[in-house]
N, C-alpha and C positions, 0 to 999 in steps of 0.2 A: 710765307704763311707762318705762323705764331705756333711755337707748341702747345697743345693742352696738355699741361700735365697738372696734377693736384696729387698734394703730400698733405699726410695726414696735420692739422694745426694743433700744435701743443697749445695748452694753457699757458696763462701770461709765468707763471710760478714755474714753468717746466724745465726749461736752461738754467735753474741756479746751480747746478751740476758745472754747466757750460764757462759761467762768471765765475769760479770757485777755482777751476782750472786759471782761469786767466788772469786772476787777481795775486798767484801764487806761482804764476810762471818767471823765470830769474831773466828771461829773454827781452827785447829791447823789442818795444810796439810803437808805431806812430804812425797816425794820419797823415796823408796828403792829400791831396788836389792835382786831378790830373787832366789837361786839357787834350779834350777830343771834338773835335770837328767845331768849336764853336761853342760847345757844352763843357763844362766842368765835372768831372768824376769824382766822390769820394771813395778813399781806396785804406783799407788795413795792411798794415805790410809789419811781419814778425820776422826778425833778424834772426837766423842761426848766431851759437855761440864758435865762433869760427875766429882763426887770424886769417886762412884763405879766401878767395874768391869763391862764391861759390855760384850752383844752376840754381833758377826760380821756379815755382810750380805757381801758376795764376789759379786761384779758385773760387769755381762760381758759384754762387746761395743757390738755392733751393728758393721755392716761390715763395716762402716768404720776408724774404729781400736778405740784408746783412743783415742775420743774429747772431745771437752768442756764440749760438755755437758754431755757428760758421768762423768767424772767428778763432775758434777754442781749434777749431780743423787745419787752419792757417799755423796758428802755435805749434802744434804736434807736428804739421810739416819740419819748419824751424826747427823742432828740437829732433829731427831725421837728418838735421845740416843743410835743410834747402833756403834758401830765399823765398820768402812765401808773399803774394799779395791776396786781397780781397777784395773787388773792385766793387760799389756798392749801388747796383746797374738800375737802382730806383732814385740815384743821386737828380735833382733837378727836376722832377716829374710834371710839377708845376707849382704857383707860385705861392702853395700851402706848403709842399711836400719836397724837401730838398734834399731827402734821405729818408731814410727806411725807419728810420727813430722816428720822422715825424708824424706816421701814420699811425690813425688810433688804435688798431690793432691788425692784428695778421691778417684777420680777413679782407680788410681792406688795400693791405700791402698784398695782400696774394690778388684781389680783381685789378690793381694799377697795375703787376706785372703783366696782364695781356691786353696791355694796352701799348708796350712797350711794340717798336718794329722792328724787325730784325734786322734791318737796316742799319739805326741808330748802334743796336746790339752788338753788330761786328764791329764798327769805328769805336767804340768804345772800348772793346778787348783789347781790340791792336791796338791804342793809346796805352793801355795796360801793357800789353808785351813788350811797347818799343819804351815803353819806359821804364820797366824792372829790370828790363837785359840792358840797358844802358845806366845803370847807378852804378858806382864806385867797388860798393860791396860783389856785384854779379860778375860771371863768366862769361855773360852775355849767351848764353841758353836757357829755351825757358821750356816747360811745358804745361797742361791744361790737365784739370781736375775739378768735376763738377756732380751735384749731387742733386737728383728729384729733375725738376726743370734745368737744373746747372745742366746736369747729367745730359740730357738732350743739349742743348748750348754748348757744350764742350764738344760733342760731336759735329754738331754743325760748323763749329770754329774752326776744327779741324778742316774744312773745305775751303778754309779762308784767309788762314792763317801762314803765311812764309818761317818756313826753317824751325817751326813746332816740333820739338824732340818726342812729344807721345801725348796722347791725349787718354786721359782714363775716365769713362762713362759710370757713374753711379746711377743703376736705374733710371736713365733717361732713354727715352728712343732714338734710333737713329732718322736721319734726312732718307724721305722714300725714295727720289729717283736718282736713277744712274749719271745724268748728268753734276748732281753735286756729291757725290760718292766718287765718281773717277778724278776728282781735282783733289782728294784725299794723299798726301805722299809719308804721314807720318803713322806708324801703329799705334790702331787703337785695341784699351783692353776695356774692357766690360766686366761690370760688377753688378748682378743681380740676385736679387733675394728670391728663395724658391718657394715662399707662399705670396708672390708677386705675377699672378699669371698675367694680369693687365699689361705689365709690362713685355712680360716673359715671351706671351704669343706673338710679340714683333720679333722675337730673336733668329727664326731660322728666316727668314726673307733676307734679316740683316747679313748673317752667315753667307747667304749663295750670293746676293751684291757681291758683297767685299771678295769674295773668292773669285769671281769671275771675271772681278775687274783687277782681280793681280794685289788686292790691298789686305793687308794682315789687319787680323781682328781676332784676338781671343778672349773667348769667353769665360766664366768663372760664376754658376750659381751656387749662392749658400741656402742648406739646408736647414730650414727650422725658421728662415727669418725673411720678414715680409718686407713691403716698400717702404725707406726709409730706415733704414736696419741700420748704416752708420749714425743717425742721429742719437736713435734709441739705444743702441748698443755703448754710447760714452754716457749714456744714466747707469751711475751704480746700482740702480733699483731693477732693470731689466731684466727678461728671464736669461737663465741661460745659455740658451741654442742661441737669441738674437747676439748677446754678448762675446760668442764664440764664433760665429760671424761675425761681427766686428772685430773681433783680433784677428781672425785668418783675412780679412778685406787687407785690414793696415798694415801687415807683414807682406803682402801682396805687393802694394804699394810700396812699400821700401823697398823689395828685389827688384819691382821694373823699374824704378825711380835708379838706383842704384848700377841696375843696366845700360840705359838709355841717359843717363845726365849724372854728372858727377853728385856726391856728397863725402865732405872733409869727416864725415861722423864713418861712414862704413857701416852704417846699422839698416 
């Protein structure tokens, strides 16, 4: 079954924050094409400034497909020293829409994302994992980060995924039953906004799961910022509290990154 999840839709002008980052980043970006079952992936991938090998983190958009700032999220990994891809899981959707660029806007790219099966959606990832852990550049470890819908996706990947070093949930929910919860072998952390109750009222069911069935899951709500809080929080324009959630989130994320999978940065 498909998640519902829905994130707030910026205006088409709202990521020029997101492009401003990415136009001025010294880091090495390039598309590929990544073949999955039969289908074709198109995939963002930011190169840390490294001479070593380093771990990837795969990351997944938010519902509405590959933006900028998804992208800009990918970067900031790279410049923590990871290997970052962005695999852009509205690639091929049909034979108008071959990517999330070719949708006329968000809202349209947000109703094709539930149309997408989860099926497809796992074969897709794993084409992503087993292709970022296997390029020149990597150590061949990878792990999962995903935000809004990613955030649920990233969870469920987690149940499906072999040899996942950590999967980090941004406000997405997790899988309800115990049967896809027990096949879980990597920790998960979770990142929740606390004027996000929609999400938030999934979290203690999540909590006694994972506890019962032996699998670590820790949590981490920020105070003052609602769902979507990493998006908002990289506009210079935001209020404070969200902003400051966003920098406790991304510090976050470099300690368990840090923990759990190498970076030649140490940041």
């Amino acid at each position: 079954m498909m998640l519902l999840l829905f994130c707030v839709v910026p205006p088409a002008t709202a990521q020029e924050f997101a492009r401003t980052v990415l136009d001025q980043s010294p880091r090495h970006h390039e598309w590929v094409k990544i073949p999955a079952g039969g289908r074709t992936v198109n995939a963002f991938v930011a190169y840390p400034e490294t001479a070593k090998k380093t771990s990837a983190v795969i990351v997944i958009h938010e519902n509405l497909g590959l933006t900028d700032w998804i992208r800009s999220a990918a970067d900031q990994l790279a410049a923590a020293g990871y290997l970052a891809i962005a695999p852009d899981l509205l690639s091929g959707f049909d034979a108008s829409h071959h990517q999330t660029s070719d949708f006329a806007d968000a809202d349209q790219a947000r109703k094709a994302i539930y149309d997408l099966s989860s099926d497809q959606i796992t074969r897709d990832l794993l084409a992503v994992q087993h292709y970022i852990a296997a390029l020149p550049a990597s150590d061949g470890r990878t792990a999962v980060i995903g935000f809004c819908w990613g955030g649920g996706q990233a969870f469920r990947f987690a149940t499906a995924a072999p040899g996942l070093s950590a999967a980090l949930v941004f406000y997405g929910p997790a899988p309800t039953d115990d049967e896809s919860l027990r096949k879980i072998s990597t920790p998960v952390y979770g990142f929740y906004g606390g004027l996000d109750e929609r999400i938030d009222a999934t979290i203690p069911k999540t909590r006694e799961q994972m506890a019962r069935l032996g699998k670590l899951y820790e949590v981490v709500i920020y105070d003052g910022a609602g769902h979507a809080f990493m998006r908002e929080g990289d506009d210079p324009a935001a209020p404070a509290a969200v902003r400051k959630a966003r920098d406790a989130a991304w510090a976050r994320v470099k300690t368990i990154l840090r923990t759990v999978i190498k970076s030649d940065h140490g940041n």
